[in-house]
C-alpha positions as CSV (number, residue, x, y, z in Angstrom):
1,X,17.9,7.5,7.8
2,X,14.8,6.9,6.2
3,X,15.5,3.8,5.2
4,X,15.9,2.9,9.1
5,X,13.1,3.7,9.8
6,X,11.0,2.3,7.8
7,X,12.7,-1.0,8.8
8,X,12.3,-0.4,12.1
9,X,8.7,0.6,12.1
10,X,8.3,-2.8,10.0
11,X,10.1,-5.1,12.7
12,X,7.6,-3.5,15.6
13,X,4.7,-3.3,14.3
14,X,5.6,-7.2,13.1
15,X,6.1,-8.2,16.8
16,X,3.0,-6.4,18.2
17,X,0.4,-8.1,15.7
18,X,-2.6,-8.3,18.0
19,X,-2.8,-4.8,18.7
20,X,-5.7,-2.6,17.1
21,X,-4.1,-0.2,14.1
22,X,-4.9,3.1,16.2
23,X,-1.9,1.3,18.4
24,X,0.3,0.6,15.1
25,X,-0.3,4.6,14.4
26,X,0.7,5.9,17.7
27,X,3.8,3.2,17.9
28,X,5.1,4.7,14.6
29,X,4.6,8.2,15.4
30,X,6.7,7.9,18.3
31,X,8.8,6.3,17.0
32,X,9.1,8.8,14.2
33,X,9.3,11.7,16.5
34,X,12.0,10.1,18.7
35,X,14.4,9.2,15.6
36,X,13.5,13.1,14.6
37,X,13.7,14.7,17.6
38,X,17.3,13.7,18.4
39,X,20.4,15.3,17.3
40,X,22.4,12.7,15.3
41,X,24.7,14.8,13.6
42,X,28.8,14.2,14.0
43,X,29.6,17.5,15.1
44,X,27.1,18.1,17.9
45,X,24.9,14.7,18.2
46,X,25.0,11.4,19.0
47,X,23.9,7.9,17.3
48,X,24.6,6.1,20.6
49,X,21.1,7.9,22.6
50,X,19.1,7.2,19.7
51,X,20.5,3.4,19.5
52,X,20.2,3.0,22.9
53,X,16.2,4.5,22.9
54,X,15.5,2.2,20.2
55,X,17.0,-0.9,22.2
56,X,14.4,-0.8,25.1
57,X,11.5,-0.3,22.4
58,X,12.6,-3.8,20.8
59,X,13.1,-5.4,24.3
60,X,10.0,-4.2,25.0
61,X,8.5,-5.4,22.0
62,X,9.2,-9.1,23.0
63,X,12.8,-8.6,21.3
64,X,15.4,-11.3,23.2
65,X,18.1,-9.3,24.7
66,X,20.5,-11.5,22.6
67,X,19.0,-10.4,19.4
68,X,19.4,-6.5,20.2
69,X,22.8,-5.2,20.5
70,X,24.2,-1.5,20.9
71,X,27.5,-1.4,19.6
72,X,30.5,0.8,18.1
73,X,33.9,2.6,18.2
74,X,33.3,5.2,20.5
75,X,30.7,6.3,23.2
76,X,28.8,8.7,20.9
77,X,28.8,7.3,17.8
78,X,27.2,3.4,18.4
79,X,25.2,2.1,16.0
80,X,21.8,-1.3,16.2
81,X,22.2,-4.3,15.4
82,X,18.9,-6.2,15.4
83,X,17.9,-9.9,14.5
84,X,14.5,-10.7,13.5
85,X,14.4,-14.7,13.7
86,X,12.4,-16.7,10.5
87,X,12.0,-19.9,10.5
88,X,15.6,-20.8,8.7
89,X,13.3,-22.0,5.5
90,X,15.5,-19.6,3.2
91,X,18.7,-17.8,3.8
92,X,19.0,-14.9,5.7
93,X,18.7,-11.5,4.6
94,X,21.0,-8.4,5.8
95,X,19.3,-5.1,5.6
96,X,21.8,-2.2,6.1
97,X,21.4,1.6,7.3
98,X,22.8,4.3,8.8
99,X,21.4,6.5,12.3
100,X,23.2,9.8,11.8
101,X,22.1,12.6,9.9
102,X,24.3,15.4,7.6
103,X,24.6,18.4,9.6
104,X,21.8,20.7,9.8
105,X,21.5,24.3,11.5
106,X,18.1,25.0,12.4
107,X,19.0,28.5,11.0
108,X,18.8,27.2,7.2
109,X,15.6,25.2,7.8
110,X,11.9,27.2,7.6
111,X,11.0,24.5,10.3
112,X,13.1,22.7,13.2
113,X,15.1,19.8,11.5
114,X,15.0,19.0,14.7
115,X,11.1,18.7,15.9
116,X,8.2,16.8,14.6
117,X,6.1,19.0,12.4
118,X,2.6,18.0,10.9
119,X,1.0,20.7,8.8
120,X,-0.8,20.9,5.8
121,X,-1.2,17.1,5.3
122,X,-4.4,14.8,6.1
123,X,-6.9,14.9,8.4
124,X,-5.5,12.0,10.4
125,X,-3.6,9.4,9.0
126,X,-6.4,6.7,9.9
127,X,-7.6,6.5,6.1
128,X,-10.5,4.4,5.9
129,X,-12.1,5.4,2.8
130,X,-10.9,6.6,-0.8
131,X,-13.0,8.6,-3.4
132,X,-12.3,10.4,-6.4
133,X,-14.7,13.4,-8.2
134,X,-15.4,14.2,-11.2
135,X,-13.1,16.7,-11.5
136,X,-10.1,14.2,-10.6
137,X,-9.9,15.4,-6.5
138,X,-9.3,12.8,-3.9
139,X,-11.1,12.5,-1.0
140,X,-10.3,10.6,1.9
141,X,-12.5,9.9,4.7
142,X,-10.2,9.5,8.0
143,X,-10.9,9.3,11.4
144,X,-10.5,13.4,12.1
145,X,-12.6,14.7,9.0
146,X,-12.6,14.3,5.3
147,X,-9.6,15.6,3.6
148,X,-9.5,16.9,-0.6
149,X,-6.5,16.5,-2.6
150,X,-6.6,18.7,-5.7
151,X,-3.4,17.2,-7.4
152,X,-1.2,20.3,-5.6
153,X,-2.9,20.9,-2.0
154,X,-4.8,18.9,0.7
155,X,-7.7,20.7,1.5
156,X,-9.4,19.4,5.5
157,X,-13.2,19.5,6.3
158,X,-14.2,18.4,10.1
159,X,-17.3,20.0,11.7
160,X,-15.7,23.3,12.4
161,X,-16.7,23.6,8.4
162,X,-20.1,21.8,8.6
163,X,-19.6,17.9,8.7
164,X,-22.1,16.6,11.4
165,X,-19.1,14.2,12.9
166,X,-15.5,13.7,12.4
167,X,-15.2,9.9,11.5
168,X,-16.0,10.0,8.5
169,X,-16.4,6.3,6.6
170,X,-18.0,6.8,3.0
171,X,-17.8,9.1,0.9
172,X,-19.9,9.4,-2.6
173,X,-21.2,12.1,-5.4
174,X,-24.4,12.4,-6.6
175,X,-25.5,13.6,-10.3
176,X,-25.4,17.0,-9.3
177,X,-22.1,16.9,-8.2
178,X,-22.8,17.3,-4.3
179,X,-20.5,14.7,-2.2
180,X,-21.7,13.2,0.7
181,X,-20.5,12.0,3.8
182,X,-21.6,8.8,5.6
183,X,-19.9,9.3,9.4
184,X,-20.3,8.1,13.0
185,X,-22.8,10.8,13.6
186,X,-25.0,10.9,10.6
187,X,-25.2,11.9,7.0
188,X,-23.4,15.5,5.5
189,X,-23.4,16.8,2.2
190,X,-21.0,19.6,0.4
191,X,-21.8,21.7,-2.6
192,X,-18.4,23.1,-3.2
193,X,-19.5,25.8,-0.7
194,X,-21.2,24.7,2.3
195,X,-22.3,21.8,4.0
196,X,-25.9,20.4,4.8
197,X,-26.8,17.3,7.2
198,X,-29.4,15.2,5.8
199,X,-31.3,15.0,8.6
200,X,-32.5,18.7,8.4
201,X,-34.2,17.7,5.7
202,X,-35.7,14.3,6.4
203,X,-36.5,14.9,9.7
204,X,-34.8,11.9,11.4
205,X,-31.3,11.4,12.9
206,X,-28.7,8.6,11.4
207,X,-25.8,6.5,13.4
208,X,-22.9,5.1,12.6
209,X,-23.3,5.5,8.2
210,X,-20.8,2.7,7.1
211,X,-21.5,3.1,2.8
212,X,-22.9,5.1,0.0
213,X,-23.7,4.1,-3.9
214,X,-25.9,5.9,-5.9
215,X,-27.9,3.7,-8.5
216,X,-28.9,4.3,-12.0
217,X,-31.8,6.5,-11.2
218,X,-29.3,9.1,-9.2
219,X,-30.9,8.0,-6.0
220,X,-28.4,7.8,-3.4
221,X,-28.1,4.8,-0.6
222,X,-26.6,5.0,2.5
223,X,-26.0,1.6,4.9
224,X,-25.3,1.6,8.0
225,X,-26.1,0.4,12.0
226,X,-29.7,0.9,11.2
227,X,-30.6,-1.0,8.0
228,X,-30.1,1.1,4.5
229,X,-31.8,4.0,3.3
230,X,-32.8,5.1,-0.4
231,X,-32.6,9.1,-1.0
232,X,-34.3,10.6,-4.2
233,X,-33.7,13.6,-3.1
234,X,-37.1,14.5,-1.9
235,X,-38.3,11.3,0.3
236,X,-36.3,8.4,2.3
237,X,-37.1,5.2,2.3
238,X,-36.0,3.1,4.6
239,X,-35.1,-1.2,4.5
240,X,-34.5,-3.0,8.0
241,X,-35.1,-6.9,8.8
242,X,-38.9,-5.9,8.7
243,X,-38.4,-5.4,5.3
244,X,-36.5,-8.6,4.5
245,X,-32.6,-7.7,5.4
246,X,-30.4,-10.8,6.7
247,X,-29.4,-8.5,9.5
248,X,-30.3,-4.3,10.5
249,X,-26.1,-3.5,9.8
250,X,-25.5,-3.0,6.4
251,X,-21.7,-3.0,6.0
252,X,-21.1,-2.5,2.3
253,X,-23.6,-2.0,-0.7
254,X,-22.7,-2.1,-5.1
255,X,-24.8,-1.5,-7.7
256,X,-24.2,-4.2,-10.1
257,X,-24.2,-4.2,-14.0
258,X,-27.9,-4.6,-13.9
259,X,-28.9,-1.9,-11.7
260,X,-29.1,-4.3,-8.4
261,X,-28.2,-3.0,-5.3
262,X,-26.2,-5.3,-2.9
263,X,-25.9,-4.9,0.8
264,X,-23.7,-6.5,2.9
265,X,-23.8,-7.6,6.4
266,X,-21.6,-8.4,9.2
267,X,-23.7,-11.9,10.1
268,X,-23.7,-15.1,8.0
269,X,-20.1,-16.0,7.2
270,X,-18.1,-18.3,10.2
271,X,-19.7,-21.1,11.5
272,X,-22.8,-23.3,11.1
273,X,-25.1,-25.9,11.8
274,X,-25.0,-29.7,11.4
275,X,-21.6,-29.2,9.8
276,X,-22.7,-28.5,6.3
277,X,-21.6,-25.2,4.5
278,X,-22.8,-21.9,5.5
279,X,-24.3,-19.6,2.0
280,X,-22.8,-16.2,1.8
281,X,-26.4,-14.3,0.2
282,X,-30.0,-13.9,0.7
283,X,-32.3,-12.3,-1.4
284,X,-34.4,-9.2,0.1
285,X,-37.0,-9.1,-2.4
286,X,-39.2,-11.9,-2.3
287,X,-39.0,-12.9,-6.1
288,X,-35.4,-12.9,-5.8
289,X,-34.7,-16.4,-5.8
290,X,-31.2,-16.9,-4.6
291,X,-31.8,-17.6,-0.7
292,X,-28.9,-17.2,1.1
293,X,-26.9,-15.6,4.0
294,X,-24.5,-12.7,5.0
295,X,-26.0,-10.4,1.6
296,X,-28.7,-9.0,0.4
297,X,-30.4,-7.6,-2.8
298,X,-32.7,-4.6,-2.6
299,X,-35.5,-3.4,-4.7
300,X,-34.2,-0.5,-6.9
């Protein structure tokens, strides 16, 4: 059964491409809960419903109606048969599996085998950044809150426990050992205790905070829609296009094996003029001497 599914959710989300992956998410989901949430069982279900459910998603998909069949022995127990054309390069490939399930009572099962049920796991399953602590925890930044995995449990922050928004997309630790949070809102920090948002204590709002590094020196950099900031701690200082950036949207940042910090942007990369080849850096410090577009290097 899993096995199915997995196949299934494969050949979809294939034949929907263009859509966003907040689309790909839902789509499985549904999926998932429809396969789930019906009875399949010999004594009581019945593959043909399910079979039959999954048919109009593959029709709908773009599938052609000769390439998704429903068949089988008898009216409850019919089975999908689905052909996913290549482009006859290299020979075919059958992939085989099974829609019913053993039989389960609800009555032996702490949960519904039945139902759909999400507990205990992440945040939200849109995972857009991946950290690890000193003391070996994951942390995931998603696009509901920051989840912790300790090696046993997963552990969910959002702002009903401090963070000053919920789309959280970097995620660092300082020499201290505070992490911090770079969201859609602004800039939190957690001491293993409580949170703090960073601009309480500057004195200025942040948007849309895309990355965090922290450079030799333990000062911490956050990039983001409105240039990049340095953090000692104490003072922030801040580096837009006044101050020599390609472009005020600093994407990602590294601190190389010299101490350099590197800032990318979203501008510089397709296109061109006169037809020649467009450079991928430029310097932000003026005796940097490599003078080129789409990155930057910042005075540490």
């Amino acid at each position: 059964m899993r096995v199915l599914k997995t196949l299934l959710s494969l050949a979809l989300v294939a034949r929907i491409g263009a859509q966003q992956p907040s689309a790909y998410h839902q789509l499985g989901r549904a999926v998932l809960r429809e396969m789930i949430e019906t009875n399949t069982t010999a004594s009581s279900g019945n593959t043909t419903t399910i079979a039959e459910q999954l048919e109009v998603r593959f029709k709908d998909a773009g599938f052609p109606a000769a390439d998704v069949q429903v068949v089988g022995p008898t009216p409850k127990n019919r089975n999908l048969i689905v052909r996913y054309r290549g482009s006859g390069a290299k020979k075919p490939v059958l992939l085989l599996a099974h829609l019913d399930v053993v039989e389960a009572k609800p009555t032996d099962w702490t949960y519904d085998p039945f139902k759909l049920t999400e507990k205990e796991g992440l945040a939200s399953n849109d995972v857009g950044w991946i950290f690890e602590d000193r003391d070996a925890h994951i942390w995931l930044g998603t696009g509901n809150g920051a989840s912790r995995y300790d090696g046993k449990s997963m552990t969910n922050f959002t702002t009903k426990e401090g963070l000053v928004h919920n789309s959280v997309y970097a995620i660092a630790q300082d020499a201290s050992g505070r992490i911090w949070f770079g969201t859609q809102g602004g800039i939190s920090s957690y001491d293993g205790k409580s949170f703090s948002n960073l601009a309480d204590q500057v004195g200025r709002p942040f948007v849309n905070v895309r990355t965090i590094v922290v450079d030799r020196s333990g000062n911490l950099w956050f990039g983001g829609q409105e240039g990049a900031f340095r953090y000692d701690g104490k003072t922030l200082a801040t580096f837009t296009s006044k101050e020599g950036l390609l472009d005020d949207f600093v994407g990602s940042m590294i601190v190389d094996q010299a101490g350099n910090i590197w800032l990318g942007h979203p501008g510089g990369f397709p296109g061109g003029t006169g037809g020649g080849p467009v450079p991928l850096f430029r310097h932000c410090e003026p005796l940097f001497q490599v003078r080129m577009s789409g990155a930057c290097r910042a005075p540490t």
